[in-house]
TORVEX-781591 format. One record per residue (C-alpha): residue in one letter; x, y, z. Coordinates in steps of 0.001 Angstrom, whole numbers, plus 500000, padded with zeros to 6 digits. Example, Ala and Ser with C-alpha at 12.3 -4.5 7.8 and 13.67 -1.06 7.14 Angstrom:
2
+-------+--------+--------+--------+
: torza :      X :      Y :      Z :
+-------+--------+--------+--------+
:     A : 512300 : 495500 : 507800 :
:     S : 513670 : 498940 : 507140 :
+-------+--------+--------+--------+
//
This chain:
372
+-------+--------+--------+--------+
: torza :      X :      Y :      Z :
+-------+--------+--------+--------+
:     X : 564459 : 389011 : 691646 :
:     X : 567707 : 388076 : 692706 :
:     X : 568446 : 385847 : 689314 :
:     X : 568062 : 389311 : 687293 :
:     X : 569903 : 390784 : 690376 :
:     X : 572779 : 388867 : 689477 :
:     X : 572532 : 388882 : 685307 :
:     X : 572607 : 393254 : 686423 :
:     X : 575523 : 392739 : 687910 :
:     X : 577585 : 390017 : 685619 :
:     X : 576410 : 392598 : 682763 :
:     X : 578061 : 395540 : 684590 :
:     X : 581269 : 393302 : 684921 :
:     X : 581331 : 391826 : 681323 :
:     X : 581430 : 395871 : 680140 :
:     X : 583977 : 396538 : 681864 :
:     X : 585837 : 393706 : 680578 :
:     X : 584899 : 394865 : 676696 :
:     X : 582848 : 392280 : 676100 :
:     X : 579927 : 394758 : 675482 :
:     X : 577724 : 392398 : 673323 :
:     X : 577251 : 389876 : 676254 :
:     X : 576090 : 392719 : 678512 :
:     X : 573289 : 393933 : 676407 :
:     X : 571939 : 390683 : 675927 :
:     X : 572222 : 390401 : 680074 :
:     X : 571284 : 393498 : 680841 :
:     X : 568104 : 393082 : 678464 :
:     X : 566918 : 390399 : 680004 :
:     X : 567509 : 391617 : 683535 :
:     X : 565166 : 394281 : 682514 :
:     X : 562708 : 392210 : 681584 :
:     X : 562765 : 389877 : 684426 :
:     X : 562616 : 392834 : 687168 :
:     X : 559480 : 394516 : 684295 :
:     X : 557795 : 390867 : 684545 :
:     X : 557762 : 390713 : 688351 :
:     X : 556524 : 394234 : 688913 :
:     X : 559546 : 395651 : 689924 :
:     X : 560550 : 398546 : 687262 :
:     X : 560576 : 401114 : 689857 :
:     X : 563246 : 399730 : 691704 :
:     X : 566738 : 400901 : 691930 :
:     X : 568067 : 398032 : 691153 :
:     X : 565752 : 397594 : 687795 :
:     X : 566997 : 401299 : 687289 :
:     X : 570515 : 400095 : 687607 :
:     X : 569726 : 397647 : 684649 :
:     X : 568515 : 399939 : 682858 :
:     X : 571615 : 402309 : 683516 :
:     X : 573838 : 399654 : 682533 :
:     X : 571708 : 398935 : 679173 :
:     X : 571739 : 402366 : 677940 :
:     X : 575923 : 402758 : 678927 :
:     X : 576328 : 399580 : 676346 :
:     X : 573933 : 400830 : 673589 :
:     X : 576023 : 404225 : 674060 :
:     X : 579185 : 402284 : 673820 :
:     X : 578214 : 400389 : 670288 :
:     X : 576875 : 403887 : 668412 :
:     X : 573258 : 402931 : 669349 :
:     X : 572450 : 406612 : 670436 :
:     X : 568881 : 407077 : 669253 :
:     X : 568311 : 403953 : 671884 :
:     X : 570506 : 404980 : 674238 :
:     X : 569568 : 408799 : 674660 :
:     X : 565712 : 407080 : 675136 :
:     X : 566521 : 404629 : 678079 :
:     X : 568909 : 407439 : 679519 :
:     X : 566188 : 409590 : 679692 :
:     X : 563709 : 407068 : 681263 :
:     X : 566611 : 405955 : 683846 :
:     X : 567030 : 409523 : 685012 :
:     X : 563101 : 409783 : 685101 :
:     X : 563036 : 406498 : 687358 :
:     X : 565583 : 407464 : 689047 :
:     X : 564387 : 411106 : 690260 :
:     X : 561173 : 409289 : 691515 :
:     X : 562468 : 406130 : 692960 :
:     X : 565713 : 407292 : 694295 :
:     X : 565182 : 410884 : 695155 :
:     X : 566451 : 414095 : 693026 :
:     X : 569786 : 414538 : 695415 :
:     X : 570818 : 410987 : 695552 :
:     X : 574292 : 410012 : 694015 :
:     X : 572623 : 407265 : 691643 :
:     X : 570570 : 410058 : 690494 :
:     X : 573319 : 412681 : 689948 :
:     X : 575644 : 410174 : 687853 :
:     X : 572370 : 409117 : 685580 :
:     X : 571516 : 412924 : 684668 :
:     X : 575191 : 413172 : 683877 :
:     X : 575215 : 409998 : 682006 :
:     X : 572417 : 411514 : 679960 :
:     X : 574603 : 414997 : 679708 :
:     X : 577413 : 412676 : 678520 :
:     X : 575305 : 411149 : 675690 :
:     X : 573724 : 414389 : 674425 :
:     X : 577073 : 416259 : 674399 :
:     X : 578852 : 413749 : 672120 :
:     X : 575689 : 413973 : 669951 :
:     X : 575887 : 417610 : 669763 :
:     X : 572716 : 418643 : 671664 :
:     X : 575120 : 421109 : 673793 :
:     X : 572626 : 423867 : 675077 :
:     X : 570624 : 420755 : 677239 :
:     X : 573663 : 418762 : 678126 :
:     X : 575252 : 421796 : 679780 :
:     X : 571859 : 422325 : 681425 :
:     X : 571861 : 418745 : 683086 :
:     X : 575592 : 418830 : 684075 :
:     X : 574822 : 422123 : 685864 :
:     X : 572231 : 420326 : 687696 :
:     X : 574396 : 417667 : 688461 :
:     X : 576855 : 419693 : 689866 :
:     X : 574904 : 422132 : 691751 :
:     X : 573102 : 419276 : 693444 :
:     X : 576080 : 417604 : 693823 :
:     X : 577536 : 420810 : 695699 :
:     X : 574623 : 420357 : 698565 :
:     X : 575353 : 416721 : 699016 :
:     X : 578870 : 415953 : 698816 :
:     X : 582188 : 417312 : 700296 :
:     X : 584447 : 419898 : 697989 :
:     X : 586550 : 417190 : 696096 :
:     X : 584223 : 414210 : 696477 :
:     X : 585465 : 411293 : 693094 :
:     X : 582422 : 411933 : 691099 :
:     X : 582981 : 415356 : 690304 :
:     X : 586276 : 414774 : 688535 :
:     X : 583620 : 412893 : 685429 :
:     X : 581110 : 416161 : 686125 :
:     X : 583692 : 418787 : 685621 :
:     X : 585614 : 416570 : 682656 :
:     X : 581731 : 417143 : 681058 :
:     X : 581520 : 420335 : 681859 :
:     X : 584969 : 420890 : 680097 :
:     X : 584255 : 419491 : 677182 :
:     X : 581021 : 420997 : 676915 :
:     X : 582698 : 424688 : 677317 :
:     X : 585474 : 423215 : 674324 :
:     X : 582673 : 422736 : 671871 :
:     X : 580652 : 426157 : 672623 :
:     X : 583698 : 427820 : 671820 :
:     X : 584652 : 428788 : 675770 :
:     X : 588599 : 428068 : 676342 :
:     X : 589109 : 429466 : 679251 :
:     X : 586065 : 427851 : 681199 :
:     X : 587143 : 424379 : 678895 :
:     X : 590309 : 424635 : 680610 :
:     X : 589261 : 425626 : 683954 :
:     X : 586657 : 423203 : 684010 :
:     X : 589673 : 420280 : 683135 :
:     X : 592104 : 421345 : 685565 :
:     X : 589606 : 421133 : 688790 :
:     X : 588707 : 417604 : 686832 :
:     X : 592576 : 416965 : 687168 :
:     X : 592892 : 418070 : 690763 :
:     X : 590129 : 415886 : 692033 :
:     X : 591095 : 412905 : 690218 :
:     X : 594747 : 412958 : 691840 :
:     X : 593835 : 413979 : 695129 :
:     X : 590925 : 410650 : 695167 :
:     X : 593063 : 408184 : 693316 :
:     X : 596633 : 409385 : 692610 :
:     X : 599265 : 410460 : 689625 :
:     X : 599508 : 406428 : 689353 :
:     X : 595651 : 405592 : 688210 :
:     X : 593957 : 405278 : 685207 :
:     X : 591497 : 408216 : 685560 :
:     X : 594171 : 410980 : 686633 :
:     X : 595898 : 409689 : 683402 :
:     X : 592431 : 410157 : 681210 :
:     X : 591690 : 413317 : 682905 :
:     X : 595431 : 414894 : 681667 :
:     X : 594858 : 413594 : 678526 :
:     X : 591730 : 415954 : 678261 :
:     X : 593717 : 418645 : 679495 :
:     X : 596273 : 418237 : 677340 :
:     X : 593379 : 417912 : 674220 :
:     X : 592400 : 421336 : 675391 :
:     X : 595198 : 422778 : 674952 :
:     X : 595774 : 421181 : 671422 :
:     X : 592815 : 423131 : 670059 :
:     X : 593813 : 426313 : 671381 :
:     X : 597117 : 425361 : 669086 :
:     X : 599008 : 425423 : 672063 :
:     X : 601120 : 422773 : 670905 :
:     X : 604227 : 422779 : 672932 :
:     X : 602057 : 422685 : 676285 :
:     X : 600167 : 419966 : 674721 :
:     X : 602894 : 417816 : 674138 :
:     X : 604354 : 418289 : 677406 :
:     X : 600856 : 417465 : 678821 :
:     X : 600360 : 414303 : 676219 :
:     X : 603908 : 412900 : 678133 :
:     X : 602595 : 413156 : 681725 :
:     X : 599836 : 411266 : 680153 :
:     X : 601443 : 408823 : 678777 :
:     X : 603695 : 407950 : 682266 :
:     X : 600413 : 407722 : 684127 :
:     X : 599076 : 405351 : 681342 :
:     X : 601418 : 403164 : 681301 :
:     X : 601700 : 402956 : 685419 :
:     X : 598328 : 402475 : 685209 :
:     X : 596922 : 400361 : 681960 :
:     X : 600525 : 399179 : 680839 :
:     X : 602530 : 400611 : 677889 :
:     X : 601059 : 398385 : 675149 :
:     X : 597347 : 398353 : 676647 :
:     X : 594218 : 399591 : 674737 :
:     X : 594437 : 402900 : 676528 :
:     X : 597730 : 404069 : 675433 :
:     X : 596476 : 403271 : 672154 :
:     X : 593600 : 406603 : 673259 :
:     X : 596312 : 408402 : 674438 :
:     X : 598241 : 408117 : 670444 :
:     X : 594399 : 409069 : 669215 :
:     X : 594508 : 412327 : 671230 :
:     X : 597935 : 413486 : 670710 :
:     X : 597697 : 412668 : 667070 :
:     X : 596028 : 416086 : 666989 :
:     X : 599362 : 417906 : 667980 :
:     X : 601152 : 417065 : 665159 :
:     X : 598516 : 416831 : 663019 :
:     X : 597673 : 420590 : 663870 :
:     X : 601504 : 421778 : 663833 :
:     X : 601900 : 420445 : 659591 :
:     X : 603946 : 417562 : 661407 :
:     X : 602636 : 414115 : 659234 :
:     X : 604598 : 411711 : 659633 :
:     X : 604791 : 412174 : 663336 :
:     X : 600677 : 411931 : 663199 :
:     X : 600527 : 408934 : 660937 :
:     X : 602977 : 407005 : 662821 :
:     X : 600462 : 407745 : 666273 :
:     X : 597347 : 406955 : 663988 :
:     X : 598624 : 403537 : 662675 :
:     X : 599722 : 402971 : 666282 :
:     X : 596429 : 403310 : 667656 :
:     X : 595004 : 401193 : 664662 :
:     X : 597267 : 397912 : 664231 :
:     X : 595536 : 395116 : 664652 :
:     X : 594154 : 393452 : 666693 :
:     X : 591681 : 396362 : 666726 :
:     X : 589934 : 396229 : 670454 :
:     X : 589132 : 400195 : 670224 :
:     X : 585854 : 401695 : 671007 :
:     X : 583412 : 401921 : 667895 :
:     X : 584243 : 406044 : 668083 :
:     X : 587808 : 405641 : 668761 :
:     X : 588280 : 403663 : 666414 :
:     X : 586448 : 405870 : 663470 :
:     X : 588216 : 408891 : 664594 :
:     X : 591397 : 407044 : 664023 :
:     X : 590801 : 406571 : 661194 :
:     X : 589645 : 409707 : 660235 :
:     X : 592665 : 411458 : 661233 :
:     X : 594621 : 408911 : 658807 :
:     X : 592597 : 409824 : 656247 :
:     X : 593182 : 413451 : 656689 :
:     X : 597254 : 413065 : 656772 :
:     X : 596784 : 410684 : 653312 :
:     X : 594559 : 413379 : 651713 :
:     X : 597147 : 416124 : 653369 :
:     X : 600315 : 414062 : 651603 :
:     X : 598866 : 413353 : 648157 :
:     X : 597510 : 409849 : 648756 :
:     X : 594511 : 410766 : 647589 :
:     X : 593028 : 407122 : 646781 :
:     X : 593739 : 405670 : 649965 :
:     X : 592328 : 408589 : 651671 :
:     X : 589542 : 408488 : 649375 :
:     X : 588839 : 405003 : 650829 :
:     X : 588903 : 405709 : 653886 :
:     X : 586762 : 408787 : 653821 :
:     X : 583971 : 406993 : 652014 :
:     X : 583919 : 404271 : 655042 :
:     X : 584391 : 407042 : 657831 :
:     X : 581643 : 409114 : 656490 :
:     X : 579110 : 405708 : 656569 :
:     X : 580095 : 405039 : 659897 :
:     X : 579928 : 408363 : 661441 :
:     X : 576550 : 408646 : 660188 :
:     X : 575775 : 405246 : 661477 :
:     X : 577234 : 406447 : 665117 :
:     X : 576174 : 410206 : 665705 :
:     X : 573345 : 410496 : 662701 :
:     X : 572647 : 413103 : 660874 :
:     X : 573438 : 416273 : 663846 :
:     X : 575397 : 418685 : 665099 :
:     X : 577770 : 415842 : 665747 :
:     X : 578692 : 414487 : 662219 :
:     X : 579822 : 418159 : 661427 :
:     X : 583597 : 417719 : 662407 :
:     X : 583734 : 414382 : 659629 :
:     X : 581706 : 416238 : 657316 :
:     X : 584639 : 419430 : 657320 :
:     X : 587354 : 416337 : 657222 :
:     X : 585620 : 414948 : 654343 :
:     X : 584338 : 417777 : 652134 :
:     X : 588291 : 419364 : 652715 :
:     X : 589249 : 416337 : 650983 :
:     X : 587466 : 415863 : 648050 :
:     X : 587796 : 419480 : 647218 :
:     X : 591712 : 419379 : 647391 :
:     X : 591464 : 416359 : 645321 :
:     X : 589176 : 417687 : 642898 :
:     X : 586539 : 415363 : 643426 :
:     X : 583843 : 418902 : 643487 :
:     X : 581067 : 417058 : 642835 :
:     X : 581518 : 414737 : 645908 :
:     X : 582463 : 418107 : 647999 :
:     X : 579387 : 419653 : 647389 :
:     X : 576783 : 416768 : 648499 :
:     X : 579116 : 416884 : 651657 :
:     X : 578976 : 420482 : 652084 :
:     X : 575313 : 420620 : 651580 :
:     X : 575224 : 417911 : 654321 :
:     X : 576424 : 419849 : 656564 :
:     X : 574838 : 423601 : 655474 :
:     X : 571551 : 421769 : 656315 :
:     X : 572283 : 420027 : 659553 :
:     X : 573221 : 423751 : 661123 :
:     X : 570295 : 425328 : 659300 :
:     X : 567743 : 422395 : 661009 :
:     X : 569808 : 422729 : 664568 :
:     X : 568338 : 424792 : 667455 :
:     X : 571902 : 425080 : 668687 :
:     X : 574013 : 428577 : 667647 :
:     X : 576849 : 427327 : 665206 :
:     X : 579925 : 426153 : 667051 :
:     X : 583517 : 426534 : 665811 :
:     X : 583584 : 423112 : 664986 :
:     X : 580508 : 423670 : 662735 :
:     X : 582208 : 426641 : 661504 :
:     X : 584935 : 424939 : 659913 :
:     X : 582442 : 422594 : 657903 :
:     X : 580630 : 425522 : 656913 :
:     X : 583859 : 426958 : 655756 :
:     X : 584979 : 423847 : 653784 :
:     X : 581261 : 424510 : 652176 :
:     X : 582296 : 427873 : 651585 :
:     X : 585713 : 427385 : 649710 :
:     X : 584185 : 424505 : 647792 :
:     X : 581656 : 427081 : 646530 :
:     X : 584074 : 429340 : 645725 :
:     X : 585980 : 426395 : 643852 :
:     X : 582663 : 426537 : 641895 :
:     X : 582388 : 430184 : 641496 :
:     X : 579110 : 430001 : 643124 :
:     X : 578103 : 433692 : 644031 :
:     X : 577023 : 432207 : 647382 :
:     X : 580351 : 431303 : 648705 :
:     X : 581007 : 434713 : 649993 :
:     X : 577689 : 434785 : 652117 :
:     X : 578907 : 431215 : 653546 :
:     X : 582106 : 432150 : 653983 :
:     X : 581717 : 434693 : 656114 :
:     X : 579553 : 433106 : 658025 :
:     X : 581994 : 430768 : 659068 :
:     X : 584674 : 433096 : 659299 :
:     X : 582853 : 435392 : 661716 :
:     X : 582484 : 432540 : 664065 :
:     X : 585583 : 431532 : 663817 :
:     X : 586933 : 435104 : 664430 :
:     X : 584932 : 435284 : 668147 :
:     X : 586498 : 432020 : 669178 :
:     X : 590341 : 432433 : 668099 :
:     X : 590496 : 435965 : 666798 :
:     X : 591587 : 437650 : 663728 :
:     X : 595083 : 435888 : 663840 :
+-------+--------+--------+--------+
//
């Protein structure tokens, strides 16, 4: 018991450090070492088993990693006890996972639960619900919900700074989200003032030339990217992707999609071309075929059609017209805008259907960000 103790716990420290394939392999056998002697209903077999599914999360390995979050927060309610603080950060861990594979509508549900449990337990401003309400922002972003998004950020904000100070590196990841938030409402000019703050806590905190700035470049490439600005975003983007590449598997695929949007946006349509047919794989490979893959798909399909590649923009579109018609979730903005890049490639066609699609997307759109 205490040998997988131990491999738990040097599995949990080798994550942190990056080094993400030597903790699966520890954490796996941890699990089966605590399974062997009987002890799976322990908390700390549950902890392996927390650790294992953060790690398969971190590599792209969702399908895995949504099952063993599931059976942690299972475990965990039984062994542990519903209101206990392991408990709360699993079912959030799980709410984490499903919202960055699209499955909004339950995510939402288990933050909720998170945070009203947490409410009975835990004083106002207690750490942990800075990561609850940084879910529960995001969450809001995606269903379309700005104000609550930003709402939701800023008490994230406030309880990171009062727990661990302007100087740390969660305050700095928790402005950086605030600052995304206002990026998509095409707020630009609070953004960027936001995206600064972030970047003087990141580099108090990680160092200017550390991995994490490199997440803060990845986020504010949206700014200019948004405001027609791109050689401002492609000098971010190749920023955040000069080698040596130690990014995240997502960070470093949305890097690169963003590049290949400002190629495809400034006539270098082979080299975007290139990159698209890689990001599209590997998105797949990371988020499968959901709710999720719909922001690449618009990304995608908007290239090929500008570069006359119709053929190519169609199997895309169709991609993503029949992950939203096989989703139990109501079409999101960001789906919207693939189903709109379907649209105008139909219409590129002159396929009588683009006007139905079209204003499907278009009326979605309109309830998020209005007419203008």
């Amino acid at each position: 018991r205490h040998v997988a103790y131990q491999m738990m716990r040097m599995g949990g420290t080798l994550f942190d450090m990056d080094r993400v394939d030597e903790a699966l392999e520890l954490e796996a056998r941890a699990i089966e070492m605590f399974d062997a002697l009987g002890l799976r209903e322990s908390s700390q077999a549950i902890d392996a088993r927390g650790n294992y599914a953060n790690a398969l999360q971190y590599v792209g390995r969702t399908v895995e990693a949504e099952f063993v979050h599931r059976e942690v927060v299972t475990l965990s309610e039984r062994v542990d006890g519903e209101l206990a603080t392991n408990t709360l950060i699993r079912i959030a861990n799980l709410s984490g996972l499903l919202m960055r594979t699209g499955k909004l509508s339950e995510a939402e549900s288990l933050i909720d639960t998170a945070l009203e449990r947490g409410a009975r337990v835990w004083p106002e401003n207690y750490d942990v619900f800075s990561q609850f309400f940084s879910y529960k922002c995001t969450i809001r972003n995606r269903l379309g919900d700005f104000t609550a998004a930003l709402s939701a950020c800023e008490r994230a904000l406030e309880v990171a700074q009062i727990n661990f100070g302007e100087e740390s590196k969660l305050y700095a990841r928790r402005m950086r989200s605030l600052a995304s938030q206002h990026g998509d409402l095409g707020d630009f000019e609070t953004a960027a003032a936001l995206y600064d703050l972030a970047e003087t806590a990141t580099a108090a905190s990680s160092g200017a030339d550390s991995v994490t700035m490199r997440t803060v470049y990845l986020s504010r490439s949206k700014v200019p990217l948004g405001a027609g600005d791109y050689d401002e975003a492609e000098r971010l983007l190749r920023a955040v992707l000069r080698e040596p590449v130690e990014l995240s598997g997502s960070a470093d695929l949305y890097a690169r999609e963003r590049l290949a949007t400002v190629l495809s946006k400034t006539g270098r349509q082979a080299e975007a071309t290139l990159l698209f047919d890689g990001v599209v794989i590997d998105a797949t490979a990371l988020v499968g075929e959901g709710p999720a893959l719909l922001p690449t798909l618009a990304a995608a399909t908007a290239h090929f059609r500008t570069s006359g590649d119709l053929d190519r923009a169609l199997v895309l579109g169709e991609r993503a017209q029949a992950i939203i018609d096989g989703s139990d979730e109501s079409l999101t903005w960001r789906g919207a805008q693939a189903l709109g890049e379907y649209g105008l490639t139909l219409l590129a066609l002159d396929d009588d259907q683009a006007v139905v699609v079209l204003d499907i997307a278009h009326t979605a759109l309109v309830k998020v960000f209005g007419d203008a």
